[in-house]
Backbone as a ProteinNet text record, in pm:
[ID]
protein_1_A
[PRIMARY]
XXXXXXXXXXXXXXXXXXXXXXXXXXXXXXXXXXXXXXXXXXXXXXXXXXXXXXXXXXXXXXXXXXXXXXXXXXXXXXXXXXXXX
[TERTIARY]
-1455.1	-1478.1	-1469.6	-1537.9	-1541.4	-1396.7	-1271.5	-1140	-1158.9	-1278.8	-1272.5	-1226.7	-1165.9	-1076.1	-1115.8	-1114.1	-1175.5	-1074	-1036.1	-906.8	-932.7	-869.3	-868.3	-689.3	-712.6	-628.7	-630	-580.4	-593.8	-504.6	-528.9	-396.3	-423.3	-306.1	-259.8	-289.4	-194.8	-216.8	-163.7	-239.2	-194.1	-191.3	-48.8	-34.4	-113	-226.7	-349	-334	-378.5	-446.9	-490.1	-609.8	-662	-619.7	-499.7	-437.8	-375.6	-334	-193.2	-298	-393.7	-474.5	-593.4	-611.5	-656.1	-632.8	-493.6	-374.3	-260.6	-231.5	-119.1	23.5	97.2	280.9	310.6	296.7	321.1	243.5	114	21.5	45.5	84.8	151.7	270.7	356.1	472.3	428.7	349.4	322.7	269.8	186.1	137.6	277.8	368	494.2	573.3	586.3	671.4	632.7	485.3	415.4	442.7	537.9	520	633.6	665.8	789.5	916.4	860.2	931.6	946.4	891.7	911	880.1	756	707.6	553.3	446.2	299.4	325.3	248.9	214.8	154.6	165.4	98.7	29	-45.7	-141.4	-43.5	11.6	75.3	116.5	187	185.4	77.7	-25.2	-174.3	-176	-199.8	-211.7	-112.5	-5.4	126.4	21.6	-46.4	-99.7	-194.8	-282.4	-399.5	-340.6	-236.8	-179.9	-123.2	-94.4	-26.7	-158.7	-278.8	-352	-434.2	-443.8	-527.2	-409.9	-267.5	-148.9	-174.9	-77.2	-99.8	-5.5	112.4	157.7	42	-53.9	-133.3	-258.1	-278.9	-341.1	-411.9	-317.1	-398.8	-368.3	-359.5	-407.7	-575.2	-629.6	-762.3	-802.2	-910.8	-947	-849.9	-805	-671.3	-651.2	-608.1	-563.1	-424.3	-374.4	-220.6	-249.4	-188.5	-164.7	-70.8	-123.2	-24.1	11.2	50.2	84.2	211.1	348.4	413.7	510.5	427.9	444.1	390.8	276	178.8	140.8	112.1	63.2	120.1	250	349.7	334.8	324.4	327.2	370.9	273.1	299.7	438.9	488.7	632.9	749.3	741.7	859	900.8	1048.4	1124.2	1170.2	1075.2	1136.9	1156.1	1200	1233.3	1285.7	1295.1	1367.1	1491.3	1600.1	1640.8	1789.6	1788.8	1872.9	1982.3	2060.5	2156.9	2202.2
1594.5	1525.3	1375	1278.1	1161.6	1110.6	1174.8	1122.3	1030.2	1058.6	948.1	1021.6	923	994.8	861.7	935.5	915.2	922	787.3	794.3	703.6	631.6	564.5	507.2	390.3	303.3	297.5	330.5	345.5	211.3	56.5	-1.4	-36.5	-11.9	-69.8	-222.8	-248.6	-394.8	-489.7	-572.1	-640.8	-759.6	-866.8	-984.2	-1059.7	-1130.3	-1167.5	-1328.2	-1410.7	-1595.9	-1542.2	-1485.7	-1481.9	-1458.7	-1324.4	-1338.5	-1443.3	-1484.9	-1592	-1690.5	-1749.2	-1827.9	-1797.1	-1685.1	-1652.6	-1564.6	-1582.4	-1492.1	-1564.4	-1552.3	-1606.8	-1552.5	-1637.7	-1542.5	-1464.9	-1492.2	-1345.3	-1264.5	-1240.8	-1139.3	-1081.1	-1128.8	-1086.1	-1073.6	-1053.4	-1010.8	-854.3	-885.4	-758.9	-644.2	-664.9	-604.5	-553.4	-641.9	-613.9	-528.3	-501.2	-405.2	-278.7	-271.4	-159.1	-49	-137.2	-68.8	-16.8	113.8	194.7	108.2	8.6	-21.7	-185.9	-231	-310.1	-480.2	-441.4	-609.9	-540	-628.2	-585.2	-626.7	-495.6	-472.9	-649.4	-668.6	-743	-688.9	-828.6	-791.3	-721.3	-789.7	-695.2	-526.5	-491.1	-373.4	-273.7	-341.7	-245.4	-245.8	-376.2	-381	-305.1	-308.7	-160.4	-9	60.8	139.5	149.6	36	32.7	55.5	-48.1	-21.4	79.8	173.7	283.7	377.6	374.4	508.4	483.1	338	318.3	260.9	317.7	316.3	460.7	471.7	609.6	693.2	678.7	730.5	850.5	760	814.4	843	893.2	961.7	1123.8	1182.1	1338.2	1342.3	1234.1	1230.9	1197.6	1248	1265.1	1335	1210.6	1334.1	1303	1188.8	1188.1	1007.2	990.6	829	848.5	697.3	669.5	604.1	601.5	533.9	432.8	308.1	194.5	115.2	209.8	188.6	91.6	115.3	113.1	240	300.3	451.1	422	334.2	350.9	479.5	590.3	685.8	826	764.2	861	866.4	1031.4	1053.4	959.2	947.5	857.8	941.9	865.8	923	890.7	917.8	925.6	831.3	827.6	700.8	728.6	659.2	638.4	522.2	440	285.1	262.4	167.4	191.6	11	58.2	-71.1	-82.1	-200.6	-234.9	-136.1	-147.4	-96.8	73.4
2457.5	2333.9	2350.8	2288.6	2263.8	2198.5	2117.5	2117.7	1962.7	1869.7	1764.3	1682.9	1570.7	1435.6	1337.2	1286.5	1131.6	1038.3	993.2	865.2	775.2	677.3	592	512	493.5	408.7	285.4	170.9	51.2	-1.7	-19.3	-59	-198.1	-242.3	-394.3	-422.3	-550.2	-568.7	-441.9	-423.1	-252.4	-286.5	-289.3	-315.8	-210.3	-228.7	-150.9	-196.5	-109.9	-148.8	-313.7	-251.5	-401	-554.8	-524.5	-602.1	-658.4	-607.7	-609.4	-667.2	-631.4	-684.4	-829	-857.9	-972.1	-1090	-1052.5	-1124.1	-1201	-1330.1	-1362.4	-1316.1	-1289.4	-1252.3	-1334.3	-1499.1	-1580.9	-1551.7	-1539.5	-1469.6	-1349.3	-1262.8	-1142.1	-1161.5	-1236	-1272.9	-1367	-1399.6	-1508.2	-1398.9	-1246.4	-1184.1	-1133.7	-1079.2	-1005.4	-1075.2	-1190.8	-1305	-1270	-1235.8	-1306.9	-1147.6	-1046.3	-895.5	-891.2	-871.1	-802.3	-731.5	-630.4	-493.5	-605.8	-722.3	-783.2	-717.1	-620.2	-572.3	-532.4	-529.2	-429	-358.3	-317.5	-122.4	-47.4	49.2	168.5	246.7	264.7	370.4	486.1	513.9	643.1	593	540	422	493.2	457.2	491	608.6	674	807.2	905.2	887.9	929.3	926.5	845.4	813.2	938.2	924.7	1009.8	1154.6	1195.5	1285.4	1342.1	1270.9	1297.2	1362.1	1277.5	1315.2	1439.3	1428.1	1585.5	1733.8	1659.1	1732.4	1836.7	1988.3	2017.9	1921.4	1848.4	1743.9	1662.8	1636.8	1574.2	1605.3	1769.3	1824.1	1760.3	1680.8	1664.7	1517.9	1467	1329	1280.3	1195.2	1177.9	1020.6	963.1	845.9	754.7	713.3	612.8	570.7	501	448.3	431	424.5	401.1	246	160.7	55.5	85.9	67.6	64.7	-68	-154	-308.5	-336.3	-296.5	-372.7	-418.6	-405.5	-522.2	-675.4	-677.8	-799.7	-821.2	-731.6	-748.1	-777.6	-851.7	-868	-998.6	-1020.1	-1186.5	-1283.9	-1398.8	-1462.9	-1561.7	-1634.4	-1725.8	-1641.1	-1482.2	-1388.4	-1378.8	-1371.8	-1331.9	-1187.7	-1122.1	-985.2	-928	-1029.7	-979	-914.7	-768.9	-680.9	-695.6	-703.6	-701.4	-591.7	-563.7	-467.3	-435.1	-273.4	-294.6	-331.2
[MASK]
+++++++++++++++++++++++++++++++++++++++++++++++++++++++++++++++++++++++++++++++++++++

């Protein structure tokens, strides 16, 4: 076999330049509320992800994405706020 795998990155809200530049701080505060782990993701965040699957770690993984949420994608109603400590 040729050894290729096929995956994907799914990332959440990602505190980006752009953001930061066409975003108000209450708006990006309102994004930051709305996240489990209670801050957005970074570029690095994602990039960890990416890293991982074209890592040998992640050699015989295939056919699948990581979510790099937060835990945005956790039932809505749930309190799974994560706070310090």
């Amino acid at each position: 076999g040729y050894n290729i795998t096929v995956n994907g990155v799914e990332p959440g809200n990602i505190l980006t330049e752009g953001v930061k530049l066409h975003r108000s701080p209450a708006f990006i505060k309102q994004m930051e509320d709305a996240v489990p782990l209670g801050r957005l993701g970074t570029p690095a965040d994602v990039a960890g992800a990416v890293f991982y699957f074209a890592s040998d770690d992640g050699a015989y993984i295939t056919g699948t994405s990581i979510v790099v949420d937060g835990g945005q994608l956790l039932p809505e109603g749930a309190d799974f706020k994560m706070t310090p400590g």
